[in-house]
SELUMMAR-556111 format. One record per atom (N, C-alpha, C): residue in three letters; x, y, z. Coordinates in steps of 0.001 Angstrom, whole numbers, plus 500000, padded with zeros to 6 digits. Example, Ala and Ser with C-alpha at 12.3 -4.5 7.8 and 13.67 -1.06 7.14 Angstrom:
2
ala513190494310507800;ala512300495500507800;ala513200496700507800;ser512850497750507080;ser513670498940507140;ser512900500030507870;
END
This chain:
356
unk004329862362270510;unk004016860927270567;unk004189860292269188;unk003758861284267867;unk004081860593266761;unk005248860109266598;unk006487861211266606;unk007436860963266714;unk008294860075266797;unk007962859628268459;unk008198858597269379;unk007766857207268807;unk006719857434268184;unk006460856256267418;unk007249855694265883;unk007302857136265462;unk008023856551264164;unk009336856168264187;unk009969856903265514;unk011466856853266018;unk011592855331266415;unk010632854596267257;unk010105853369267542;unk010419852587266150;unk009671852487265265;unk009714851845264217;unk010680851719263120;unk011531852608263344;unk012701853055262413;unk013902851997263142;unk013826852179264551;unk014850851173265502;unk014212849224264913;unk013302849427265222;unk012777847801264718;unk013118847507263538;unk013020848521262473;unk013528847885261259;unk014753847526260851;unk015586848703262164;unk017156848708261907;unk017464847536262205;unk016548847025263913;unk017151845577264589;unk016981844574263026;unk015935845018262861;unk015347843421261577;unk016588843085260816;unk017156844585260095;unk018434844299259141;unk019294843765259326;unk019350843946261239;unk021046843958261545;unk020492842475261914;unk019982841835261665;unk019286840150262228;unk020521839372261311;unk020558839923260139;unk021439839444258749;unk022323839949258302;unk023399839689257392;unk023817840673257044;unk023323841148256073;unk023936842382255265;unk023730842263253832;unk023265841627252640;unk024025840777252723;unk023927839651251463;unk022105839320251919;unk022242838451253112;unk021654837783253466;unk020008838432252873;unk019970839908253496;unk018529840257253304;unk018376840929251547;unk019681840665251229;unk019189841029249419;unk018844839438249129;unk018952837859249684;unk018869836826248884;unk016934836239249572;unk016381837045250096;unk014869836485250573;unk014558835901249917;unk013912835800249333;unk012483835220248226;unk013192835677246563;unk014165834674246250;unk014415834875244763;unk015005833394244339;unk013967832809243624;unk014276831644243153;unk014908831898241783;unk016270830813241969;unk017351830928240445;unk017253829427239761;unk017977830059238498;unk018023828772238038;unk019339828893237078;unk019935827954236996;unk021343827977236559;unk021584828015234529;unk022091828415233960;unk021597828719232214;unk023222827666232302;unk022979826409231604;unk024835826242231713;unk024713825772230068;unk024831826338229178;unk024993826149227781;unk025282827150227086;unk026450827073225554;unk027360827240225548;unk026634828450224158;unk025265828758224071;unk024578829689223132;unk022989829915224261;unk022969831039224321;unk021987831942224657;unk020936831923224462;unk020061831196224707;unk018266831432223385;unk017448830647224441;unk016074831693224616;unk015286830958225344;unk014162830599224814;unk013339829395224756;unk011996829402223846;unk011039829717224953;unk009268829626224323;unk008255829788225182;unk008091828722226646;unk008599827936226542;unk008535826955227412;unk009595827591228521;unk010469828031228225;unk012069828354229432;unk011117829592229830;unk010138830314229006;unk009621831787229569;unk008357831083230046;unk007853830446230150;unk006938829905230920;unk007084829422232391;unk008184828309231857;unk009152827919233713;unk009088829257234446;unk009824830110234102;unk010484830863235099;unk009747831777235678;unk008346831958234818;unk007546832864235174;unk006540832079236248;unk005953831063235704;unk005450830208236836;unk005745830080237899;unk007061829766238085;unk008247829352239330;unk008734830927239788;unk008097831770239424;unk008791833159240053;unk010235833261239953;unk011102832605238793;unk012780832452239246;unk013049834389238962;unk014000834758239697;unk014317836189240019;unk015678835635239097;unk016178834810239450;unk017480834766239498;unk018005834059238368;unk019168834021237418;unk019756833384236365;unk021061833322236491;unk021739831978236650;unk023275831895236971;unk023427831868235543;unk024645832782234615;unk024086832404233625;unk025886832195233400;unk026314830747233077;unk027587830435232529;unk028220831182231458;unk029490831761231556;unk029866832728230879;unk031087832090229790;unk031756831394230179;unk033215830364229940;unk034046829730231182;unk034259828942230394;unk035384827860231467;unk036889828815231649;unk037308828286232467;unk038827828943232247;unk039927827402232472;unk040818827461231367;unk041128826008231445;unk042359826065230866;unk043468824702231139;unk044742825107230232;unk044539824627229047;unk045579824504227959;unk045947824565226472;unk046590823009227101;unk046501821865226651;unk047332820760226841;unk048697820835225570;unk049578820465225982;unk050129819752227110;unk050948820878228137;unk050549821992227977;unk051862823050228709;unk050460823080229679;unk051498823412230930;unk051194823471232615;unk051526825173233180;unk051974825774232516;unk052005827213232678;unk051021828197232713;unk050862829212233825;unk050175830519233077;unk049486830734231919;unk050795831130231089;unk050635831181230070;unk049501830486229320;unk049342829489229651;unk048563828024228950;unk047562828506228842;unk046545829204230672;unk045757829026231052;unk044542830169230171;unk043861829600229542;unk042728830498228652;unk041399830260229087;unk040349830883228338;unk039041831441228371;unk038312829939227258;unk037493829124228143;unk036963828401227079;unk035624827752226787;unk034981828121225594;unk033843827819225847;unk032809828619225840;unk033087829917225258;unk032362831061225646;unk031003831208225551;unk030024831904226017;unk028776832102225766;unk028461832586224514;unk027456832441223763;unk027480833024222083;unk026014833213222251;unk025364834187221764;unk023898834457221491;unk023548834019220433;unk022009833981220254;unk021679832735219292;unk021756833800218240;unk021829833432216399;unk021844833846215397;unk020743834705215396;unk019888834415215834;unk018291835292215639;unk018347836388216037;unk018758837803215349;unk018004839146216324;unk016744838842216810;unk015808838549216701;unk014436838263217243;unk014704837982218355;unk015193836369218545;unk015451835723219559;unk016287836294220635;unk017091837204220158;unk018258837881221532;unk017532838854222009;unk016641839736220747;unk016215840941221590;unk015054840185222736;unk014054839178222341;unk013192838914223119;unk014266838470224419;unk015404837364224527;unk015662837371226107;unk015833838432226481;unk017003839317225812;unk017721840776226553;unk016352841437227680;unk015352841649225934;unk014308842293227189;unk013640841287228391;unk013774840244228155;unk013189839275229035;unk013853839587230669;unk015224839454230515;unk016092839556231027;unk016071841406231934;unk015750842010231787;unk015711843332232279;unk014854843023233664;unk013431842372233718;unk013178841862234909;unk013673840701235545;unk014808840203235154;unk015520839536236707;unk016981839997236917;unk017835839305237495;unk018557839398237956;unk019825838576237154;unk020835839215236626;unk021605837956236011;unk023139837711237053;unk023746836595237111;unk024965836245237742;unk025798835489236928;unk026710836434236221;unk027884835440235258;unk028590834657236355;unk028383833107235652;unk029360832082236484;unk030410832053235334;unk031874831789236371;unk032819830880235514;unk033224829959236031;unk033731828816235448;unk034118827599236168;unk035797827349235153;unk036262827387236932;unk037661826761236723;unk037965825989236640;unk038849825006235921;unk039434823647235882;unk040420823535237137;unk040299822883237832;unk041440822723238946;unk042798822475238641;unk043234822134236689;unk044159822076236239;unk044860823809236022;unk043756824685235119;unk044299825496235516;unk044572826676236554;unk043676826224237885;unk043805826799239506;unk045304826874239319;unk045516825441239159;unk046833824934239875;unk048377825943238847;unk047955825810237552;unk048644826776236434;unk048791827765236809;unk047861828814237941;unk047737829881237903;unk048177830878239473;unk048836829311240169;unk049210829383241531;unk050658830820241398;unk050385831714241654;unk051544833045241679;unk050982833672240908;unk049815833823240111;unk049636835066239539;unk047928834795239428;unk047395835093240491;unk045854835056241115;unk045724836177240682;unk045966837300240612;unk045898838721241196;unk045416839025239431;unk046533838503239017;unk046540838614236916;unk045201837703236332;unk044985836714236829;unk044015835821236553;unk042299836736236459;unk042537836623238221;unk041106837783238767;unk040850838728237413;unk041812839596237090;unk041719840979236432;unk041163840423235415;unk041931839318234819;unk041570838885233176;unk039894838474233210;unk039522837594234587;unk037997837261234243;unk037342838763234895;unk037719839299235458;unk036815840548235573;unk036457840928234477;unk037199841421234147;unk037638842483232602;unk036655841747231523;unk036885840532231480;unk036375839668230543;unk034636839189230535;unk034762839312231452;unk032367839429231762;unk032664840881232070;unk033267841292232011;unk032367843158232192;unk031974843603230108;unk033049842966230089;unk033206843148228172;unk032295842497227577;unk031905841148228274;unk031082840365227469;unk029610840934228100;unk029402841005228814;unk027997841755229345;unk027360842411228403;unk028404844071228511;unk028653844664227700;unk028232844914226267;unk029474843795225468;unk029289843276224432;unk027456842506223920;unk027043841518225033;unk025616841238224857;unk025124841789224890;unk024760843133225949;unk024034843891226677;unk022922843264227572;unk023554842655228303;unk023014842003229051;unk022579842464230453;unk021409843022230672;unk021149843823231949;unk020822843325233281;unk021011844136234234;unk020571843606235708;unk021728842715235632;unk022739843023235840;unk023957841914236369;unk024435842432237588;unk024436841585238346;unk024148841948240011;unk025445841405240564;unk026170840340239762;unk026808839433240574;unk027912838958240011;unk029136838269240334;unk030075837287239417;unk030039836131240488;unk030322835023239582;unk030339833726240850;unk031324832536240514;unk032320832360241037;unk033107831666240870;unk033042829702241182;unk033032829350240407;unk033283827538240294;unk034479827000240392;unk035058826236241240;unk036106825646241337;unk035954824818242531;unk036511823416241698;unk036194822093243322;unk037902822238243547;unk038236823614244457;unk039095823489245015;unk039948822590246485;unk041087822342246493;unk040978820998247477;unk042042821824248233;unk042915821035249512;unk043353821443250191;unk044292822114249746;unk044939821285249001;unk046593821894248008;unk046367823282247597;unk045019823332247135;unk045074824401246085;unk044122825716246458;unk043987825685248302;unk042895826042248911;unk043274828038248507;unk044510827970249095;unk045110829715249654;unk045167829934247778;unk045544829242246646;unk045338830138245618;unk043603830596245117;unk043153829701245106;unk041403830009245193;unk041253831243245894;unk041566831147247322;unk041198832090248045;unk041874833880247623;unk043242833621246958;unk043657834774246823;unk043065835044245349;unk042736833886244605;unk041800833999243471;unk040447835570243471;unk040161834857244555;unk037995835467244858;unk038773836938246098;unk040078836859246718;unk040045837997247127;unk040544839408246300;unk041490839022245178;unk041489839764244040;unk040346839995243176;unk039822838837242935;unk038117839391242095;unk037767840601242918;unk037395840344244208;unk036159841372244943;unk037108842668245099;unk038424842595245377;unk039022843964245132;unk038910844634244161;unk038946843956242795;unk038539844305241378;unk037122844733241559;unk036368843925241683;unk035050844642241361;unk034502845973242220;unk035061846202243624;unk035223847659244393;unk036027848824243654;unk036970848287243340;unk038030849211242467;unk037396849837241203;unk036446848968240181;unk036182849297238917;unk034672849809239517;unk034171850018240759;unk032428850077241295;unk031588849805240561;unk031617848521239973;unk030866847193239667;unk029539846711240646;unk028238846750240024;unk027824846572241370;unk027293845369241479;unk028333844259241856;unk028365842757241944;unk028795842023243116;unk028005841517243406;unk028260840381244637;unk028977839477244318;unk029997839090244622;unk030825837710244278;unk030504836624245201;unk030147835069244552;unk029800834496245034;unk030940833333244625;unk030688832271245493;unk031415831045244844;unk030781830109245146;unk030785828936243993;unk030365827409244501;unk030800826866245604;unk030116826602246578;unk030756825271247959;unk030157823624247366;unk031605823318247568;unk031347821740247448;unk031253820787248632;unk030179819882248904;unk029940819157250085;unk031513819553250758;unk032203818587250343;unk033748818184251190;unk034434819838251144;unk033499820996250663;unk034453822301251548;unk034199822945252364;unk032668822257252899;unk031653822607253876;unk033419822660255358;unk033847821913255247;unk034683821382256301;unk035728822497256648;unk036251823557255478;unk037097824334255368;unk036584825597255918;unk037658826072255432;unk037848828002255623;unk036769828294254626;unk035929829562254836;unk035000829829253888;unk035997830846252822;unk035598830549251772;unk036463831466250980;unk035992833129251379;unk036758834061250351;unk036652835746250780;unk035594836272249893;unk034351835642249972;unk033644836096248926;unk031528836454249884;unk031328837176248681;unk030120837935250041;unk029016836951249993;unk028654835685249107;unk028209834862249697;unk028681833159248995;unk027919831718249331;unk028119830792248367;unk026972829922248224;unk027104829078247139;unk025951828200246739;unk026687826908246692;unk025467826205247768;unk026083824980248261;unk025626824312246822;unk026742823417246582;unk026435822132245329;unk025670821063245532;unk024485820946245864;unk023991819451246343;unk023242818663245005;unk024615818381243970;unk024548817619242977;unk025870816850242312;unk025812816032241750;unk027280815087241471;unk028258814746243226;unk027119814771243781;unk027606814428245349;unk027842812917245875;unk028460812233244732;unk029046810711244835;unk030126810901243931;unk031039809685243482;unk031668809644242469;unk031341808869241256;unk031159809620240510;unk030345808670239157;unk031647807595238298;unk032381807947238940;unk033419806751238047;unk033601805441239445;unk032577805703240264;unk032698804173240694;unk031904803183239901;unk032779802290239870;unk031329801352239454;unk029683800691240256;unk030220800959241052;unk029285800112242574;unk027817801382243181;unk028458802759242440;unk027570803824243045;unk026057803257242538;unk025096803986243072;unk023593803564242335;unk023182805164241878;unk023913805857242617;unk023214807388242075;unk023972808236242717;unk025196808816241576;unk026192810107242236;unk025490811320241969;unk024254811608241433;unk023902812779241199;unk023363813269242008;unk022575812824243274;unk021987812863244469;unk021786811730245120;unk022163811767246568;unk022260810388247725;unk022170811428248758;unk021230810919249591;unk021081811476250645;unk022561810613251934;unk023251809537251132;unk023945808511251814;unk025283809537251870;unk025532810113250636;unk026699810806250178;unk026221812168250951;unk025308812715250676;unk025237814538251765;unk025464814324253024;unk024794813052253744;unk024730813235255402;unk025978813498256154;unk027033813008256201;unk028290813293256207;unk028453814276256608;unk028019815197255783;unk028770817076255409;unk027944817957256496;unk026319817248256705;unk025865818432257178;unk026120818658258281;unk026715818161259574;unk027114818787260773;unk027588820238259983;unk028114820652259217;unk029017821264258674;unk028375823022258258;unk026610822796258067;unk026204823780258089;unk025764825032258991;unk025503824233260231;unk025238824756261529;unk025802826133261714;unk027220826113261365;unk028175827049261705;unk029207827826260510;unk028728827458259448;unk029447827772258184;unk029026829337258336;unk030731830209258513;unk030152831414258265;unk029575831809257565;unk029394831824255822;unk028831831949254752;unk027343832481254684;unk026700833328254009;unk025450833400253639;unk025392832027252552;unk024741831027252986;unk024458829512251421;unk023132829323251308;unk023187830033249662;unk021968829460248658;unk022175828005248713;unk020866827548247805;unk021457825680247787;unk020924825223246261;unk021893824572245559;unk021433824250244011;unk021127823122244335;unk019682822371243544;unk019813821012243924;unk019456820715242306;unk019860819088242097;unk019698819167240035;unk018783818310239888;unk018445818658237987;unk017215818175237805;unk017960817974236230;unk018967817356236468;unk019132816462235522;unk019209815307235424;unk019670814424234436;unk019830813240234199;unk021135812609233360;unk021970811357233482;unk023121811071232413;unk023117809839232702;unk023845809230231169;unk024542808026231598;unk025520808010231446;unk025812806902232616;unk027417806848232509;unk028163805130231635;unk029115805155231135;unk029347803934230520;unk030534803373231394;unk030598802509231634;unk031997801600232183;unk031733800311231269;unk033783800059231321;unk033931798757230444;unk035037798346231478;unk034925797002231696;unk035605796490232623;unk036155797147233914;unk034626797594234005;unk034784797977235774;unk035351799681235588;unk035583799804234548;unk036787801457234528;unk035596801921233423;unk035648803511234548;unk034763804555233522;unk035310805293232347;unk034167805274231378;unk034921805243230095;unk034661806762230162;unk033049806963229636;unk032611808502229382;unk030782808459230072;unk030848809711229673;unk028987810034229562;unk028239810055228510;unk027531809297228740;unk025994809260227119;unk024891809939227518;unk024526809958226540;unk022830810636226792;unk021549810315225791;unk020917809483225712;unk019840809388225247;unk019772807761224181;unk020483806926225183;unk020864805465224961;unk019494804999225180;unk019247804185224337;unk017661803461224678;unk017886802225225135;unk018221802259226372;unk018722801057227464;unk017515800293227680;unk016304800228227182;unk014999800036227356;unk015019798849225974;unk015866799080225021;unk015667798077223717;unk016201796610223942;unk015482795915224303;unk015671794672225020;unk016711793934223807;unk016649794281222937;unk017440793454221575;unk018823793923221680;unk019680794773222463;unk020616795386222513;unk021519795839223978;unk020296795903224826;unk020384795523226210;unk020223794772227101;unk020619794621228364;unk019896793566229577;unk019988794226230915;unk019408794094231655;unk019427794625232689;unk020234793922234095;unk020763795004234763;unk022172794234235106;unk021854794588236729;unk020947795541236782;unk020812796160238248;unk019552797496238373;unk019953797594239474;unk018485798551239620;unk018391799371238624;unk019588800220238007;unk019691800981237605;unk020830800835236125;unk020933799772235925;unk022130799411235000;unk021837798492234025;unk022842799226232897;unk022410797678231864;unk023112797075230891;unk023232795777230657;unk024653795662229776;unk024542795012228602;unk025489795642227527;unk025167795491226369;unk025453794437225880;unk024673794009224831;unk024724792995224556;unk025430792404223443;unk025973793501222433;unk026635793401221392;unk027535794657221190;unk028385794614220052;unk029015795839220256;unk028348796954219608;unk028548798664219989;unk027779799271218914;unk028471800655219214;unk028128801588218012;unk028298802862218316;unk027512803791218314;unk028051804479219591;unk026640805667219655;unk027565807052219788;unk027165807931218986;unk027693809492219136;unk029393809428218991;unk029829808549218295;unk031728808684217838;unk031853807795219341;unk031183807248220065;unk032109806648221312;unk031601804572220799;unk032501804008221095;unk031732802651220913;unk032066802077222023;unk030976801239222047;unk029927800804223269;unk030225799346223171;unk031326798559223806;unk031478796925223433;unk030724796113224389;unk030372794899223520;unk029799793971224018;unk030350793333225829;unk029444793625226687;unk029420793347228293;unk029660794603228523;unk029530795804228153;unk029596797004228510;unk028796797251229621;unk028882798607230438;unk028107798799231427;unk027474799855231522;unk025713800492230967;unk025674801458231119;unk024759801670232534;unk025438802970232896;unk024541802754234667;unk023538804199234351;unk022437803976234075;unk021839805500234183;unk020784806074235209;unk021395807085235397;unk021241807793236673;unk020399809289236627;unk019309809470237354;unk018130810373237342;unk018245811205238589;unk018203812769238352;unk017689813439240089;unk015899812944240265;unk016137811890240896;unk014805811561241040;unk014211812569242360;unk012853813195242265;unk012179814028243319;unk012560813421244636;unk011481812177244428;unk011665811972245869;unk013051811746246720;unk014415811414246228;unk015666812011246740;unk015921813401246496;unk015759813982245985;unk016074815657246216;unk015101815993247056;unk013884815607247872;unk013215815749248609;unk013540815688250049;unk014142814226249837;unk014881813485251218;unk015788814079251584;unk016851814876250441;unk018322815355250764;unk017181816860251308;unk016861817795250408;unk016764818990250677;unk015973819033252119;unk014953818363252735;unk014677818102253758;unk015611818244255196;unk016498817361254728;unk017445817172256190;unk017943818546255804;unk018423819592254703;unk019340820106254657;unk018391821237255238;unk017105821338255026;unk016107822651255163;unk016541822325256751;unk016371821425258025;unk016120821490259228;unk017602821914259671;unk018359822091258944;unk019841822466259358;unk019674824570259267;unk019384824805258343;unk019243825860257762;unk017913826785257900;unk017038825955258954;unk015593826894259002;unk015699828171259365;unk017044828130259985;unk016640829517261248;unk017815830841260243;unk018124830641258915;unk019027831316257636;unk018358830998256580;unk018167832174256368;unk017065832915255321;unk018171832153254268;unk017680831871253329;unk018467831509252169;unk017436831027250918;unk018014830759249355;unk017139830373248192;unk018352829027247803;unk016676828680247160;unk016952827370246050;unk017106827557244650;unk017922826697244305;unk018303827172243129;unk018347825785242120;unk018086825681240852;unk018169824547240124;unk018865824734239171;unk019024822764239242;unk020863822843237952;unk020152822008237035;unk019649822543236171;unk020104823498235406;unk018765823948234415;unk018440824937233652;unk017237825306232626;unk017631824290231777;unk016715823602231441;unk016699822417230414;unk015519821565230605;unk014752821867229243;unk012980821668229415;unk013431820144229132;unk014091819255228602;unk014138817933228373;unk014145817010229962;unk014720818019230563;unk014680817296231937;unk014392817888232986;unk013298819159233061;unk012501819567233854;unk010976819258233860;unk010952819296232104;unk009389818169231948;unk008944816830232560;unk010130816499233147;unk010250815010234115;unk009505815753235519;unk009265816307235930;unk008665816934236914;unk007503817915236533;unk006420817160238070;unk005505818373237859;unk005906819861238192;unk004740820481237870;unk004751822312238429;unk004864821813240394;unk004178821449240425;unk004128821226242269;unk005415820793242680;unk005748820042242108;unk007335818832242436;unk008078820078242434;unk007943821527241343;unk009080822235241041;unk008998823624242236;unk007791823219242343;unk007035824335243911;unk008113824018245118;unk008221823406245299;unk008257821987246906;unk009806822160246325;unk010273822286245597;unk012230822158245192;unk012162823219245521;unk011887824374245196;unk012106825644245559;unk011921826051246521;unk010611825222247223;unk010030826092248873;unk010916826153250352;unk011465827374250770;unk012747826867251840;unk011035826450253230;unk009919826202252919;unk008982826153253965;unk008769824215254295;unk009648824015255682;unk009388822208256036;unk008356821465255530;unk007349822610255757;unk005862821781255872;unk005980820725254618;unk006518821487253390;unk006128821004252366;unk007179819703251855;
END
């Protein structure tokens, strides 16, 4: 009868597994958070977040891959931007060891300029970024690396090289027995497509408008801009995490045409500004800020992941997704614009539970 019982229980656990796949039952309960800056160093505050917030998980940006202007070739296409650890032995050994209890996932992000450079030799590409975070890992010693994850707002044109992109990665990483999950970014508008060849993805639910309109009120999150897409989850083969952001930018337009991005414009100094709209404001004289200048009737529109829209969006997106185990993930570690939120606000972003 014991037997019979444990034989019993061994079948239930098998059914439980086979409920998911793989991926699925390694991603339960592990909240991430995305590292996207271009030197390594965490202070007491980033080790406070993550410990509070239970984050398991660290997307941690490795380099861009991008061309050399003005050549359009292969050749062109390089490594840019790389990750650098901070000057401090102190400071590296404290993340490294920090880092031993979670989980790390080198991202790279492709330029769709050089996708397109690199259309006939995917296969050469793959190898070079394999090769290239196994070295830099390596080189950091950077432990618990579980994963590689690929970025690219690939479009229709450029769909089958992407794809032969991430199916050469994952052959690479079987071949070298790497023990990494390859993941890739999904962008709203690829919800619609072929899922790429990769073992799972993380939906983007951020910069989900176009910020070079002039007329937008908020491309960084709109629940106006997601609704669209989500018929789209129902049936997405994919295991999808979901990033939602908790940043902030401004954007500048001059005569209606977007110029660039600012950050830390005091649109609030009534002697220099006016307010032009809910969210907008125009200058009143000419000026320069950070090497860019800012002319008189300028337009700066600045734009916040405000909670209560990442609330509204992640909401509809949780009742799509209740019945698929999946994690939340935030864009990006950066105490300047996570201090904009409480601990609870950062509870409730993370919780895949409706109630909340």
């Amino acid at each position: 009868m014991r037997l019979l019982i444990i034989h019993l229980l061994f079948l239930v656990s098998m059914c439980l597994c086979s409920s998911c796949n793989d991926t699925e039952c390694k991603h339960i309960a592990s909240n991430g958070v995305y590292y996207w800056k271009t030197i390594l160093e965490l202070d007491s505050n980033d080790y406070h977040f993550m410990n509070r917030h239970e984050v398991e998980r660290i997307y941690l940006r490795m380099f861009d891959v991008a061309i050399e202007e003005p050549a359009t070739t292969f050749e062109a296409v390089v490594p840019n931007a790389s990750l650098q650890m901070s000057h401090s032995n102190d400071s590296n050994r404290a993340v490294i060891n920090y880092l031993h209890s979670k989980q790390v996932i080198p991202v790279i992000y492709i330029t769709i300029e050089a996708l397109k450079a690199a259309q006939g030799h995917e296969e050469q590409l793959a190898r070079q970024i394999v090769e290239r975070v196994r070295r830099m890992c390596s080189y950091h010693e950077l432990p618990n690396v579980v994963g590689l994850q690929i970025d690219c707002d690939w479009t229709v044109s450029t769909e089958l090289s992407y794809f032969a992109l991430c199916d050469s990665a994952r052959s690479l990483i079987a071949q070298k027995k790497l023990p990494w999950a390859l993941s890739s970014t999904i962008r709203l508008h690829q919800l619609s497509r072929e899922a790429p060849p990769v073992d799972y993805g993380v939906l983007m639910v951020y910069n989900t408008g176009d910020f070079s309109d002039p007329d937008a009120q908020n491309s960084i999150i709109s629940l106006d801009d997601v609704k669209p897409y989500l018929k789209h989850l129902d049936n997405y083969p994919l295991h999808l995490d979901v990033a939602y952001p908790t940043y902030s930018w401004q954007l500048l337009f001059s005569d209606r045409q977007f110029v660039g991005l600012l950050n830390g414009v005091n649109v609030a100094d009534t002697t220099c500004f006016a307010t032009s709209g809910k969210n907008s404001y125009r200058t009143l004289c000419n000026m320069c800020y950070q090497n860019k200048f800012i002319r008189k009737d300028d337009i700066i529109r600045a734009e916040n992941s405000d909670f209560s829209e990442i609330m509204t969006v992640k909401n509809a997106i949780e009742r799509r997704l209740h019945k698929r185990a999946h994690n939340n993930i935030l864009y990006h570690l950066d105490q300047q614009n996570l201090s904009k939120y409480t601990a609870d606000e950062i509870d409730k972003i993370y919780s895949t539970d409706q109630s909340h």
